[in-house]
C-alpha positions as a LaTeX table, in Angstrom:
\begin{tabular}{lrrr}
\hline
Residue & $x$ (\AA) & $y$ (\AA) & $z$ (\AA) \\
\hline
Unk1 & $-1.03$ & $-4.09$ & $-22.95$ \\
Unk2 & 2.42 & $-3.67$ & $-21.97$ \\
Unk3 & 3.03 & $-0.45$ & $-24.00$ \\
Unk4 & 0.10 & 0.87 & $-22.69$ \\
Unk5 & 1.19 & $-0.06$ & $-19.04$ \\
Unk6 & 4.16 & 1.82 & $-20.18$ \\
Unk7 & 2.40 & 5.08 & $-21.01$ \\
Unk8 & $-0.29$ & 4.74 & $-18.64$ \\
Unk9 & 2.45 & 4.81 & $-15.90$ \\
Unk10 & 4.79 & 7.35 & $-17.28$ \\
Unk11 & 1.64 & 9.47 & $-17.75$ \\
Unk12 & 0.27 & 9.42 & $-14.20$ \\
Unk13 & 3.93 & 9.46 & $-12.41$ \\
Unk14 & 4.78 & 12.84 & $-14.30$ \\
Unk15 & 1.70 & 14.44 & $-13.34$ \\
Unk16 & 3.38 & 13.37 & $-9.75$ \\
Unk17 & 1.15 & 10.34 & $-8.53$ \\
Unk18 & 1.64 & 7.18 & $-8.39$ \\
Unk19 & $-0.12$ & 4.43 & $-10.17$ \\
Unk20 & $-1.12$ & 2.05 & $-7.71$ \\
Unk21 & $-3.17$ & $-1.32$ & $-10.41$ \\
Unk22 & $-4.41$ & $-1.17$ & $-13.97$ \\
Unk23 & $-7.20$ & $-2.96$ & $-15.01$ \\
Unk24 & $-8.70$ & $-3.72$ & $-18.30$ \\
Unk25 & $-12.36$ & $-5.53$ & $-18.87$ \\
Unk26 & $-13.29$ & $-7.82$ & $-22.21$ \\
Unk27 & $-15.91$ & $-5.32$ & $-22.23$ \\
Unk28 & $-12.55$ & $-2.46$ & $-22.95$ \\
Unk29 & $-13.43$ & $-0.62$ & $-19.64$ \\
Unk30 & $-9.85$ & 1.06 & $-18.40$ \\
Unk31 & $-9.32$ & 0.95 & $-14.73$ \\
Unk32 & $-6.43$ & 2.86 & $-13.54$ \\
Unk33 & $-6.13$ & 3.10 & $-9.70$ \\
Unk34 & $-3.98$ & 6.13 & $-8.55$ \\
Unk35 & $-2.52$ & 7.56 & $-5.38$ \\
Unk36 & $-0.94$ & 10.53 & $-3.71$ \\
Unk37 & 2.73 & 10.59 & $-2.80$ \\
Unk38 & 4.56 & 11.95 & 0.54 \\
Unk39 & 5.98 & 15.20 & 0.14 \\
Unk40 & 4.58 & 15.72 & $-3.40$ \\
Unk41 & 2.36 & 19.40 & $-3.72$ \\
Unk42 & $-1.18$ & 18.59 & $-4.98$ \\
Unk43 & $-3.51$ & 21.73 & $-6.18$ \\
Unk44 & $-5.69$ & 20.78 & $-3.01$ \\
Unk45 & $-4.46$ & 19.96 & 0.72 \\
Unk46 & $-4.19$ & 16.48 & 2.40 \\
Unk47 & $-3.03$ & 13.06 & 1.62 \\
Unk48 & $-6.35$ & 11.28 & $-0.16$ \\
Unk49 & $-6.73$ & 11.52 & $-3.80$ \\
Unk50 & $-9.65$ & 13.93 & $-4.47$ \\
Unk51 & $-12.23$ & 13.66 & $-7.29$ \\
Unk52 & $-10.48$ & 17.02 & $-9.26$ \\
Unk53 & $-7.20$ & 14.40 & $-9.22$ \\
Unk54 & $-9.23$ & 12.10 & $-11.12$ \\
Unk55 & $-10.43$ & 14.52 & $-13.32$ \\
Unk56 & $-6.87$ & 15.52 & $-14.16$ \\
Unk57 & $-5.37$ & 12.68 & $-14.76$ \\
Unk58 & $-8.29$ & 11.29 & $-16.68$ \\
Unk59 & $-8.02$ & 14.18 & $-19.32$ \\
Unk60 & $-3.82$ & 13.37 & $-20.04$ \\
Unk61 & $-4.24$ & 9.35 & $-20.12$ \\
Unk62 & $-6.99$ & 10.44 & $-23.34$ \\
Unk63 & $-4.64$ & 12.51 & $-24.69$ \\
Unk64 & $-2.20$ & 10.17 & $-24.15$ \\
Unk65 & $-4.03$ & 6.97 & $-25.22$ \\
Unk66 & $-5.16$ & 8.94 & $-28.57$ \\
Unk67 & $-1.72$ & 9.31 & $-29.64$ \\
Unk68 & $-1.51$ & 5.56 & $-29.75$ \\
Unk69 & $-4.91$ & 4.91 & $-31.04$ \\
Unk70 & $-5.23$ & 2.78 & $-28.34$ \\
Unk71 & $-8.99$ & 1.20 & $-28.43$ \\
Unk72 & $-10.76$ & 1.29 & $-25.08$ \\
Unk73 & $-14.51$ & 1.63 & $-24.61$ \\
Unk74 & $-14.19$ & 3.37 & $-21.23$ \\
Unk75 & $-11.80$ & 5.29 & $-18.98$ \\
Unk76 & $-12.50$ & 4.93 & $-15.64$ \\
Unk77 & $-9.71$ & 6.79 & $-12.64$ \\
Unk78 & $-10.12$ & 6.46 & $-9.27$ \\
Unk79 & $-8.56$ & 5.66 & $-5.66$ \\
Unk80 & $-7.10$ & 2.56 & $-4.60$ \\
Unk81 & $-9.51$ & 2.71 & $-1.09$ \\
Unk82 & $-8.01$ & 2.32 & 1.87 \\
Unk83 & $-7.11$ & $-1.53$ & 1.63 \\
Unk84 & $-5.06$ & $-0.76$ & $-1.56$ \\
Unk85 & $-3.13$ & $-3.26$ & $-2.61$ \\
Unk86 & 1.06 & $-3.77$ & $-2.90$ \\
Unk87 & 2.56 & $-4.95$ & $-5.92$ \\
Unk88 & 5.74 & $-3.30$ & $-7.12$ \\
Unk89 & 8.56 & $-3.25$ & $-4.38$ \\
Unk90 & 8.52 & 0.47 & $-4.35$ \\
Unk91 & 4.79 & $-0.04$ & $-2.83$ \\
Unk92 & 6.15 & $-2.20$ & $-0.37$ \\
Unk93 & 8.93 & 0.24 & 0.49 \\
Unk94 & 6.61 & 2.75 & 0.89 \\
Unk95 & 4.57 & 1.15 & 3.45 \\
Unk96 & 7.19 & $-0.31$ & 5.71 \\
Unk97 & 5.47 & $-0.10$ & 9.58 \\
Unk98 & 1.86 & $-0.47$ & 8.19 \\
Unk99 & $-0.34$ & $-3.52$ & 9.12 \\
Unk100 & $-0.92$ & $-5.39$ & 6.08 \\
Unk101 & $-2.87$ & $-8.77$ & 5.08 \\
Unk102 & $-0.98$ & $-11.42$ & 2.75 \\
Unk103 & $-2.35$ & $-14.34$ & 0.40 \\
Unk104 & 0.30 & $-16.82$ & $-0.16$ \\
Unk105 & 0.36 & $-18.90$ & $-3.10$ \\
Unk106 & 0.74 & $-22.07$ & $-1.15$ \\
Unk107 & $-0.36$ & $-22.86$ & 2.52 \\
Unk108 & 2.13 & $-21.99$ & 5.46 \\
Unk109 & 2.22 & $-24.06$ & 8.61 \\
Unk110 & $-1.39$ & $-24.84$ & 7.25 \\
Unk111 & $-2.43$ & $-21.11$ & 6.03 \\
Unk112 & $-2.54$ & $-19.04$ & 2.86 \\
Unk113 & $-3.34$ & $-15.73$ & 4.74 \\
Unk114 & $-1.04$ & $-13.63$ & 7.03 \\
Unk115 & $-1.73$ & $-10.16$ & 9.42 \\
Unk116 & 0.88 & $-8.74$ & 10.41 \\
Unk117 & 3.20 & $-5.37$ & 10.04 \\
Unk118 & 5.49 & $-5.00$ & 7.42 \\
Unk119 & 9.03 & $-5.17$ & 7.69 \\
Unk120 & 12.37 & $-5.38$ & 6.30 \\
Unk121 & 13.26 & $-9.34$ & 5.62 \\
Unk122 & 14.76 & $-11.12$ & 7.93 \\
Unk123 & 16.57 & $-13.16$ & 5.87 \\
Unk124 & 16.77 & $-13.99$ & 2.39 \\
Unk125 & 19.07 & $-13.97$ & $-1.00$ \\
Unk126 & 21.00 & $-10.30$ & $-0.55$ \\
Unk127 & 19.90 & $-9.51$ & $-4.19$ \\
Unk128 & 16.31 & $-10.36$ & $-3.61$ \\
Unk129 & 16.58 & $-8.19$ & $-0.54$ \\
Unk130 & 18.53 & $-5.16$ & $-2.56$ \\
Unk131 & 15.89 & $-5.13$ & $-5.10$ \\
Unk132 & 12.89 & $-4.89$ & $-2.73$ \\
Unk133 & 11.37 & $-8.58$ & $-3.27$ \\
Unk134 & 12.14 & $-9.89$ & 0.40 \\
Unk135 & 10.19 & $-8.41$ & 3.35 \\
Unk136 & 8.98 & $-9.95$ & 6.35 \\
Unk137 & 5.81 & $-9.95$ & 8.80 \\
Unk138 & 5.63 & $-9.22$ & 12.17 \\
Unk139 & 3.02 & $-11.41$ & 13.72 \\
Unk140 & 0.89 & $-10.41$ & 16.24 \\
Unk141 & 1.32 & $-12.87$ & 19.37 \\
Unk142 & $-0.23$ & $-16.08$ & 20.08 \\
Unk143 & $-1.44$ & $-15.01$ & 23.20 \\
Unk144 & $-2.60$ & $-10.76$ & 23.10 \\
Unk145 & $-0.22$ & $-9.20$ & 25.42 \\
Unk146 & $-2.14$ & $-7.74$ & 28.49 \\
Unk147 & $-2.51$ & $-3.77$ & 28.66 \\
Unk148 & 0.71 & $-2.06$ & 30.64 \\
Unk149 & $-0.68$ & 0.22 & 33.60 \\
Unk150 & 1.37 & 3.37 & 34.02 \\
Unk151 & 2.88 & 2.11 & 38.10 \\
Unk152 & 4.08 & $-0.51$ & 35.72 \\
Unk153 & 5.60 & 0.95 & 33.19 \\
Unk154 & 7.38 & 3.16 & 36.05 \\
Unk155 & 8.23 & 0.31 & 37.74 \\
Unk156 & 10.18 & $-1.35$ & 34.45 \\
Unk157 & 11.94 & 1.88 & 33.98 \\
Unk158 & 13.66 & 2.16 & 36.83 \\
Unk159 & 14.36 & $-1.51$ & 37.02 \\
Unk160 & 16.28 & $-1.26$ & 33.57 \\
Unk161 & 17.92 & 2.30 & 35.30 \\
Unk162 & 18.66 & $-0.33$ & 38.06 \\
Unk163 & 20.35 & $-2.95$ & 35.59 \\
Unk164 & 22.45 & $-0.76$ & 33.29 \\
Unk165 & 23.76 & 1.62 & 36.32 \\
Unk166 & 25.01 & $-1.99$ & 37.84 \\
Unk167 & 25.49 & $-3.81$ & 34.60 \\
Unk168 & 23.43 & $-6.28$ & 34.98 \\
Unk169 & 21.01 & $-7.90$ & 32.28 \\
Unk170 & 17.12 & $-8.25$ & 32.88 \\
Unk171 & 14.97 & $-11.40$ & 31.10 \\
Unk172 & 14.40 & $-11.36$ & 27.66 \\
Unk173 & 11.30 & $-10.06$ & 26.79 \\
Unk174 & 9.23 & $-11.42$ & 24.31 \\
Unk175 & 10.41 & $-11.47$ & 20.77 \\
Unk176 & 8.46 & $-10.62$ & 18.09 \\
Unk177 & 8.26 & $-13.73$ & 15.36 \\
Unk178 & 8.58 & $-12.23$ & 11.58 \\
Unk179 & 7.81 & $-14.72$ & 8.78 \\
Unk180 & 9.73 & $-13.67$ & 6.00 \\
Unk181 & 8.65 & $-13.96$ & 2.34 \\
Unk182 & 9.58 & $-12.76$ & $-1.40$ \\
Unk183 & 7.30 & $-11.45$ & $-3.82$ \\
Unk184 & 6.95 & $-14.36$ & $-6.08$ \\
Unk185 & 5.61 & $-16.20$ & $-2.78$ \\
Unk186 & 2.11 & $-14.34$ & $-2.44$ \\
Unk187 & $-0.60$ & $-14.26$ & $-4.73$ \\
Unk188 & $-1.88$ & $-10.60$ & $-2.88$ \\
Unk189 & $-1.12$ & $-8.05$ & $-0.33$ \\
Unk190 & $-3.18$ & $-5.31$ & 1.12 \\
Unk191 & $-3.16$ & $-2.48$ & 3.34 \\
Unk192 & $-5.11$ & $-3.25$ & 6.22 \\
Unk193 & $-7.57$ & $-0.35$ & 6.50 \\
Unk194 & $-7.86$ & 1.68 & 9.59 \\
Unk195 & $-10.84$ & 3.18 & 10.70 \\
Unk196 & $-9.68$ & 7.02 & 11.79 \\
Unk197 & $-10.99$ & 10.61 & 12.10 \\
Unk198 & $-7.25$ & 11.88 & 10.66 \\
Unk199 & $-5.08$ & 10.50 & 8.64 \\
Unk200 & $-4.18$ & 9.17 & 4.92 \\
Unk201 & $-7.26$ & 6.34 & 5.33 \\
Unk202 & $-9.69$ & 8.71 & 7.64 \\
Unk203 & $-12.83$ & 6.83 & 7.21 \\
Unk204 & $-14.58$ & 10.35 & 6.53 \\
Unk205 & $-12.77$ & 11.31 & 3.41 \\
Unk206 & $-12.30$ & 8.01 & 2.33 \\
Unk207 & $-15.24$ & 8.56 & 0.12 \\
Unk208 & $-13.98$ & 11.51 & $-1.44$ \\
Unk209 & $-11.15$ & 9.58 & $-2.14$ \\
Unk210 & $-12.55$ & 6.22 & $-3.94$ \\
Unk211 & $-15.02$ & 8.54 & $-6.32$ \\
Unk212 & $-14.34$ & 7.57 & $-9.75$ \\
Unk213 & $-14.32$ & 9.44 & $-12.74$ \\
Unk214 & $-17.43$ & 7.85 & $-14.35$ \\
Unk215 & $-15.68$ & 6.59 & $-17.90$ \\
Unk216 & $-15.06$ & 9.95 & $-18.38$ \\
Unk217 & $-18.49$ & 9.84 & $-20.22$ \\
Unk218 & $-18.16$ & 13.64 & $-20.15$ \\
Unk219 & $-14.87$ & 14.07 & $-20.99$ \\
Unk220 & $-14.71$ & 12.73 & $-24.16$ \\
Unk221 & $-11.98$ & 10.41 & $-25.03$ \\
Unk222 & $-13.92$ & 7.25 & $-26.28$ \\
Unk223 & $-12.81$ & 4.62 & $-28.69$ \\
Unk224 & $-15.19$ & 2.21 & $-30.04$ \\
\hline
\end{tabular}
């Protein structure tokens, strides 16, 4: 499986996607999970994967996989959704500032699951940070901060104004708490899917965007 990992990835990535999870059944059904990238020109506008993307990349992974003789039963190519899940630190770069969910291997002040944002670690072993396997979590508060009226806001403003002009220092506000952790620690991580008229996860084209290629049943391609 690892070669084909190999040439499964090189195959999507140089069509210019990226591949997101691969997944094969006992029953030799192929799952490969593919997404856009930023600044990356697709044939058709917008940021979700489209059922022509499938398509493509469908026909060069049979090509591909023929070369090897690889034996599958099915090839099926579709969107990761919109709670697709991290796994390689370049997905985690990639989604730095999104709200994510985490399942830790072992419990954590009595949990296995965290919600939080994503963020660069706190802490950690400088190499594990260089190499992308240490991030951290903003946490939302204990206590949901209270909606800020627009007096104020105003009113805050011109009390830092106030402060800096004189050099003074106001209270510290409320600190964020980020729980660090490395890769090896969680067993999963997801997006956290927000529901949106515009966007990469608009809940509209969503569906357009999780349609697989059926097996490619009529693309040909099949290895009993």
């Amino acid at each position: 499986m690892a070669s084909w990992l190999t040439l499964i990835e090189s195959t999507v990535t140089g069509l210019g996607f990226e591949l997101v999870d691969c997944e094969r059944s006992s029953h030799g059904l192929l799952r490969v999970y593919i997404d856009r990238l930023p600044g990356q020109t697709y044939d058709s506008p917008g940021d979700l994967v489209t059922v022509e993307d499938c398509e493509k990349v469908t026909r060069q992974l049979q090509y591909a996989l023929e070369t090897v003789d690889a034996d599958y039963a099915r090839l099926e190519v579709s969107s990761p959704g919109v709670d697709r899940p991290l796994k390689t630190p370049a997905h985690f770069a990639r989604f730095v500032g999104e709200e994510i969910e985490i399942a830790l291997k072992h419990p954590f002040q009595g949990r296995k699951r965290y919600t939080g944002v994503l963020c660069a670690s706190p802490d950690g072993a400088p190499e594990a940070i260089e190499a992308g396997l240490a991030w951290g979590l903003i946490l939302p508060p204990a206590v949901p901060r209270q909606p800020v009226s627009r007096t104020a806001a105003k009113k805050k403003a011109k009390e830092e104004a106030r402060a800096a002009a004189l050099g003074e220092t106001l209270p510290e506000q409320e600190v964020d708490q980020v729980m660090g952790f490395t890769l090896d620690e969680i067993r999963e991580a997801r997006l956290v899917p927000v529901v949106s008229f515009k966007g990469r996860r608009a809940a509209d084209a969503s569906a357009a965007g999780q349609v697989a290629v059926d097996e490619a049943e009529e693309l040909g391609g099949q290895k009993k």
